[in-house]
C-alpha positions in Angstrom: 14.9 173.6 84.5 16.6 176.0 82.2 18.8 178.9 83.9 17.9 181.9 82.4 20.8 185.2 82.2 19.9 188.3 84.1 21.2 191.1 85.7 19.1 190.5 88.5 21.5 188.0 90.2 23.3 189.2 93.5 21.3 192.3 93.1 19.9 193.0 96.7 16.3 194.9 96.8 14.3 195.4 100.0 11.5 193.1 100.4 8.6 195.1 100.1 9.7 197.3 97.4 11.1 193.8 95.3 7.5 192.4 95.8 5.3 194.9 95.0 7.6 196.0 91.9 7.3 192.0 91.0 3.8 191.8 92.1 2.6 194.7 89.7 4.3 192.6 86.8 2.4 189.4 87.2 4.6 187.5 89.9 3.4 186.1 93.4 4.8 184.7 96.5 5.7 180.9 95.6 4.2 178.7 98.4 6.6 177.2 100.4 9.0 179.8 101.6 10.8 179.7 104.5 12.7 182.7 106.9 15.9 182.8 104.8 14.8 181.9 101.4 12.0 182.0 98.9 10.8 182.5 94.9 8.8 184.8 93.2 6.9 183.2 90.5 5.3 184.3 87.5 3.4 181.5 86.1 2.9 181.3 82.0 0.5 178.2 82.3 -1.5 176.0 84.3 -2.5 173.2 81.7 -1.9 170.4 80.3 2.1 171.6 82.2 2.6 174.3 84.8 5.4 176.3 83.1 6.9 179.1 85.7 9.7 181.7 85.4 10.9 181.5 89.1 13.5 183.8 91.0 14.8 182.8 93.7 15.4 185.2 96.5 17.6 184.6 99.8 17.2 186.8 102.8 20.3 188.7 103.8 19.0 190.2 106.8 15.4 190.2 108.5 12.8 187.3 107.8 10.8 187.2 104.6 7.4 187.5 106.0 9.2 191.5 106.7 8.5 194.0 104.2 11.8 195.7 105.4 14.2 192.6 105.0 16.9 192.6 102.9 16.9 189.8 100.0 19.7 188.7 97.3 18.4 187.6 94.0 19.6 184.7 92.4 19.7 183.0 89.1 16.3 183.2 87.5 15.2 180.2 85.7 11.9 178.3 84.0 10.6 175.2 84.8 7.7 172.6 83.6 5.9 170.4 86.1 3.8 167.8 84.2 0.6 166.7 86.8 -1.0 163.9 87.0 -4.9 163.8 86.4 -7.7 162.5 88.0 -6.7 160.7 91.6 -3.7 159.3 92.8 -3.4 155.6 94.5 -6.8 155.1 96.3 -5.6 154.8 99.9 -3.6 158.1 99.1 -6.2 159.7 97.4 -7.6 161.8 99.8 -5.6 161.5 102.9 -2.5 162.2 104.0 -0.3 160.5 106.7 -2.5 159.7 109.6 -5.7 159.3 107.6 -7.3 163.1 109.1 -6.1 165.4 106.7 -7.2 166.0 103.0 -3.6 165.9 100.2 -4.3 168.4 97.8 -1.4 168.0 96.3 -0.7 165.7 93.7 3.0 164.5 92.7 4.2 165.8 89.1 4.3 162.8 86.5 7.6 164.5 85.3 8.9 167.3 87.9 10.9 168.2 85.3 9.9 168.1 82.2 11.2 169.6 78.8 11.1 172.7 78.2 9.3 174.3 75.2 11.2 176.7 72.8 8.1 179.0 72.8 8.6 179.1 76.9 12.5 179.8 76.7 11.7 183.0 74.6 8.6 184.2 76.5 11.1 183.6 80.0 13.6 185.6 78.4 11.6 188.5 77.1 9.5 189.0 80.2 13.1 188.8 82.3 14.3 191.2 79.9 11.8 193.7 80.7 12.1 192.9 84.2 16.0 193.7 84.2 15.1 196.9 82.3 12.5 198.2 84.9 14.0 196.9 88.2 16.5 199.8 89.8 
């Protein structure tokens, strides 16, 4: 994980207008947010490493699933998750705990992987345009 500078962090931006302004530059909705806290992601790759510029977003007021709550930005950063390919451990494979659901989710090799050059100045470009445009 590499921080990345920007004058993004503190700012605080309605949800709705920070999403769609996000969403209309390539970013989504990371999976896995909660009430008081989230990311929007803008994802460079998929293969052979997932390599995401992330922004992490805290809710100062509201919940996030409301367009009118009130979320903090935080310090923007990159990140490379390495997969693993093909199945995991057989009896893990396609169930989860308690054998009735299917795991589509494998663990990364290397959650945190190194991060290219080439991704560090892609990050910093596309958060520079982001700083520009966001008011």
């Amino acid at each position: 994980m590499i921080e990345l500078n920007s004058s993004l962090k503190g700012k605080r931006f309605e949800k709705g207008y920070l999403e769609e302004f996000l969403k209309s530059h390539g970013f989504t909705v990371g999976g896995g947010w909660e009430y008081d806290h989230a990311y929007f992601d803008y994802v460079f790759q998929k293969t052979p490493y997932y390599d995401v510029l992330r922004i992490p977003v805290s809710v100062k007021s509201g919940d996030f699933e409301q367009p009118s709550a009130k979320l903090e930005c935080g310090i923007p950063f990159l990140l490379r998750h390495c997969y693993q390919f093909g199945l995991d451990d057989e009896k893990d494979a396609l169930f989860g705990i308690g054998g009735g659901t299917l795991n589509q989710f494998q663990k990364p090799t290397d959650p945190d992987a190194p991060i290219s050059e080439k991704l560090v100045v892609q990050g910093v470009e596309l958060l520079k345009v982001i700083d520009s445009r966001l008011q």
